[in-house]
C-alpha positions in Angstrom: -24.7 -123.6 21.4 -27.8 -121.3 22.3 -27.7 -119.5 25.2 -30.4 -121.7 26.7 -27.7 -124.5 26.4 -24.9 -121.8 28.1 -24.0 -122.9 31.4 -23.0 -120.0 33.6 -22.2 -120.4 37.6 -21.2 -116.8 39.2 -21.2 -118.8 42.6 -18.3 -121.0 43.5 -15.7 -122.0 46.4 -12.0 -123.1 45.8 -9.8 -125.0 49.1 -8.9 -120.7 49.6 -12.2 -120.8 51.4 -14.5 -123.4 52.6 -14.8 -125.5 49.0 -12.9 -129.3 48.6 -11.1 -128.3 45.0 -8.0 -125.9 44.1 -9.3 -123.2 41.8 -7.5 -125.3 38.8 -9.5 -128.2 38.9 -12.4 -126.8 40.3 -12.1 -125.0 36.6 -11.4 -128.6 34.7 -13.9 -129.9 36.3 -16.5 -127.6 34.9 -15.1 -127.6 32.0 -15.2 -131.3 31.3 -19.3 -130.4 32.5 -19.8 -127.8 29.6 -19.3 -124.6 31.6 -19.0 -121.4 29.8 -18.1 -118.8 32.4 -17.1 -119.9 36.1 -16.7 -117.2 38.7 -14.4 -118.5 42.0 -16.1 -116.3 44.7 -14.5 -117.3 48.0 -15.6 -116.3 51.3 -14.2 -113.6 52.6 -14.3 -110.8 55.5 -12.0 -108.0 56.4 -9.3 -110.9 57.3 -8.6 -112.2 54.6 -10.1 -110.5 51.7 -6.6 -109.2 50.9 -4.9 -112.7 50.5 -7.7 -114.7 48.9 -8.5 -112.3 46.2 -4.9 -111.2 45.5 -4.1 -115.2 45.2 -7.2 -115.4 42.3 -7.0 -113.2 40.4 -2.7 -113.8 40.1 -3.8 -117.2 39.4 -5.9 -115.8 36.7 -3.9 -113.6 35.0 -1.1 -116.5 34.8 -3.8 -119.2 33.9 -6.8 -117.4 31.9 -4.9 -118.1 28.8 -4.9 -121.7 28.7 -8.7 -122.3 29.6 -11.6 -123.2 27.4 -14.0 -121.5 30.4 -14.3 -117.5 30.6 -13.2 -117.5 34.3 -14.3 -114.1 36.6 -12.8 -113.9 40.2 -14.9 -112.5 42.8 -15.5 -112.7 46.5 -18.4 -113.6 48.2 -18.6 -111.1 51.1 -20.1 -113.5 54.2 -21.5 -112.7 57.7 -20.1 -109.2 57.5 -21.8 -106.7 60.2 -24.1 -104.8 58.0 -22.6 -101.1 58.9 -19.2 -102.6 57.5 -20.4 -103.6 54.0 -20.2 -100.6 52.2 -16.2 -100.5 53.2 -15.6 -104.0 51.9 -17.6 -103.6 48.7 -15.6 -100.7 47.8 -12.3 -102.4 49.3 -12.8 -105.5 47.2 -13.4 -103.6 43.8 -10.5 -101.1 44.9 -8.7 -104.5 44.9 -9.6 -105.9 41.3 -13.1 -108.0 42.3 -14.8 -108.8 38.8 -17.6 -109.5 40.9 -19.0 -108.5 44.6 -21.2 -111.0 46.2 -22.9 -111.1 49.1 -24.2 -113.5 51.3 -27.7 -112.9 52.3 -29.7 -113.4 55.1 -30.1 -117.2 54.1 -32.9 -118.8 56.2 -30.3 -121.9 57.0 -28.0 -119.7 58.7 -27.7 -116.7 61.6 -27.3 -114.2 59.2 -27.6 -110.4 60.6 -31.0 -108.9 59.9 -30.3 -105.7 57.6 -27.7 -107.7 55.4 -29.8 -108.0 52.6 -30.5 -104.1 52.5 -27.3 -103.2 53.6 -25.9 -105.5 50.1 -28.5 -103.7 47.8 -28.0 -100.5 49.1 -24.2 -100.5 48.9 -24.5 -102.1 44.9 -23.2 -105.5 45.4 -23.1 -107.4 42.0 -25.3 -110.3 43.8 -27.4 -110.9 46.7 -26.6 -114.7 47.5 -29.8 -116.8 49.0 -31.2 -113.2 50.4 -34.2 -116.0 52.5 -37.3 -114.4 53.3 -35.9 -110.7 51.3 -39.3 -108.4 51.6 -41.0 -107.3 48.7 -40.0 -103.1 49.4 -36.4 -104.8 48.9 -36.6 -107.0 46.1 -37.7 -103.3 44.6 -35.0 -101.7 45.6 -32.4 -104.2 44.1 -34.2 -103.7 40.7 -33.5 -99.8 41.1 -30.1 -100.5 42.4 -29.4 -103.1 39.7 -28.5 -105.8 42.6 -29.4 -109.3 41.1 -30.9 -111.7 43.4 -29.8 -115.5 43.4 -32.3 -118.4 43.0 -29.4 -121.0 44.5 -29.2 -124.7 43.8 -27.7 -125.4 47.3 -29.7 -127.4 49.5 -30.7 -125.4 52.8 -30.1 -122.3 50.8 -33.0 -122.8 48.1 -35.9 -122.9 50.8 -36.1 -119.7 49.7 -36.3 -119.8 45.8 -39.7 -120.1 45.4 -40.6 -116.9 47.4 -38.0 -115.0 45.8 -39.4 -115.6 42.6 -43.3 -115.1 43.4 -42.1 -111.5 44.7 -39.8 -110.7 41.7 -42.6 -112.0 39.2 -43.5 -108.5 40.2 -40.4 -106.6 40.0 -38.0 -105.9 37.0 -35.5 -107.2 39.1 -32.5 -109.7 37.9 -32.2 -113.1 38.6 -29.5 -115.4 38.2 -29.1 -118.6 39.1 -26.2 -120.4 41.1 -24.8 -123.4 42.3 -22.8 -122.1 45.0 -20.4 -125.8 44.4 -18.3 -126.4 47.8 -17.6 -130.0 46.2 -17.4 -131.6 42.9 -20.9 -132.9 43.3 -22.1 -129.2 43.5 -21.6 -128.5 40.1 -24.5 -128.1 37.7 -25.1 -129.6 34.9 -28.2 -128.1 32.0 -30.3 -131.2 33.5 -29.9 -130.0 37.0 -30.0 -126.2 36.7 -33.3 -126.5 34.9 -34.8 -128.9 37.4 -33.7 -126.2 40.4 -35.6 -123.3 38.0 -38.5 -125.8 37.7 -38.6 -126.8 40.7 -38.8 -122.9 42.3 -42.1 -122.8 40.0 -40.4 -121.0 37.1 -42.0 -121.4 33.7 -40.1 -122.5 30.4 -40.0 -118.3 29.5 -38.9 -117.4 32.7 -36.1 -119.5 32.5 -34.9 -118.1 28.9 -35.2 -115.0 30.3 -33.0 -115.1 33.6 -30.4 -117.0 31.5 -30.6 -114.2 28.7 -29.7 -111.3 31.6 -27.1 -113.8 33.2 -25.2 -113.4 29.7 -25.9 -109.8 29.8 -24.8 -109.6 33.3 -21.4 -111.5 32.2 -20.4 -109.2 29.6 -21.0 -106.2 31.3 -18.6 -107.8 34.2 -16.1 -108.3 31.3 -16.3 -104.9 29.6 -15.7 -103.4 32.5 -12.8 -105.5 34.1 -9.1 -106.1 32.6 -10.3 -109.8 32.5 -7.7 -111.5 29.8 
């Protein structure tokens, strides 16, 4: 399979957070859909970052081993007071995070203002949804190496098309997500080109965001003791 025909989601909920399915069938399921790499990214905060990663990634290192999909475990850092995500960036890598997301100032919900910068500036993996994120910070995630998430959730992708007109601009990454809560959520090829499309990407555009997703992935997994 090319890598346009790759299906990669670094933007997913198990029942550990807010999303319907347990992490093993949220992980058939997108297998049976053609998934190549699923990351489980559950909310967390300083309450319970300790339990919900700890639980992934034991789950992964007993289960890795009999999946056909390259599974990452991350957590998606949400409505955290912007002074206190530095801390929990460096706590959830200090804890064995493949991946650091954070959940950005999303124009569907009262995010903080300063979230987005604060998540740049502290180098999270991925700015979730960052809404109406300013040209001067789009910038600095490029610098930083902070990708920025065009999202396939409804509510959440009122913001694609602006994020894109601004990155146009910008060597910045994009990647693009599903954020799944249910079954439903989960992308297929069909869908995930009609999201790109539909944020006024171009056929080259899209090659080219999926081409530094797969770069993205493999740096996560040279870097991680991922099985």
């Amino acid at each position: 399979m090319g890598r346009i025909g790759m299906l990669i989601d670094l933007h997913t909920h198990t029942f550990f957070s807010d999303g319907d399915l347990s992490p093993a069938e949220l992980i058939r399921r997108a297998e049976t859909q053609g998934y190549s790499v699923l990351a489980l990214t559950d909310h967390v905060d300083a309450s319970n970052m300790d339990l919900v990663l700890g639980s992934l990634l034991s789950f992964h290192r007993e289960t890795q081993p009999y999946l056909k999909v390259k599974v990452l475990i991350g957590v998606e850092l949400t409505h955290i007071p912007p002074a206190q995500v530095p801390a929990l960036v460096r706590r959830a890598r200090s804890l064995g995070a493949h991946l650091v997301i954070l959940h950005g100032e999303t124009i569907s919900e009262p995010v903080e203002p300063g979230t987005n910068r604060a998540g740049i500036e502290a180098g999270v993996d991925i700015l979730a949804h960052p809404g109406l994120i300013t040209a001067e910070e789009i910038q600095l995630a490029a610098k930083r190496g902070v990708a920025l998430e065009i999202s396939a959730r409804p509510y959440h992708a009122y913001g694609n098309g602006r994020l894109l007109s601004l990155a146009r601009k910008t060597n910045v990454c994009l990647v693009l997500n599903s954020d799944t809560h249910s079954p439903e959520d989960l992308l297929t090829q069909a869908t995930r080109d009609k999201v790109a499309f539909g944020a006024g990407m171009e056929q080259n555009e899209l090659t080219q965001m999926i081409e530094r997703t797969v770069s993205l992935v493999q740096g996560f997994v040279q870097t991680t003791t991922i099985v």
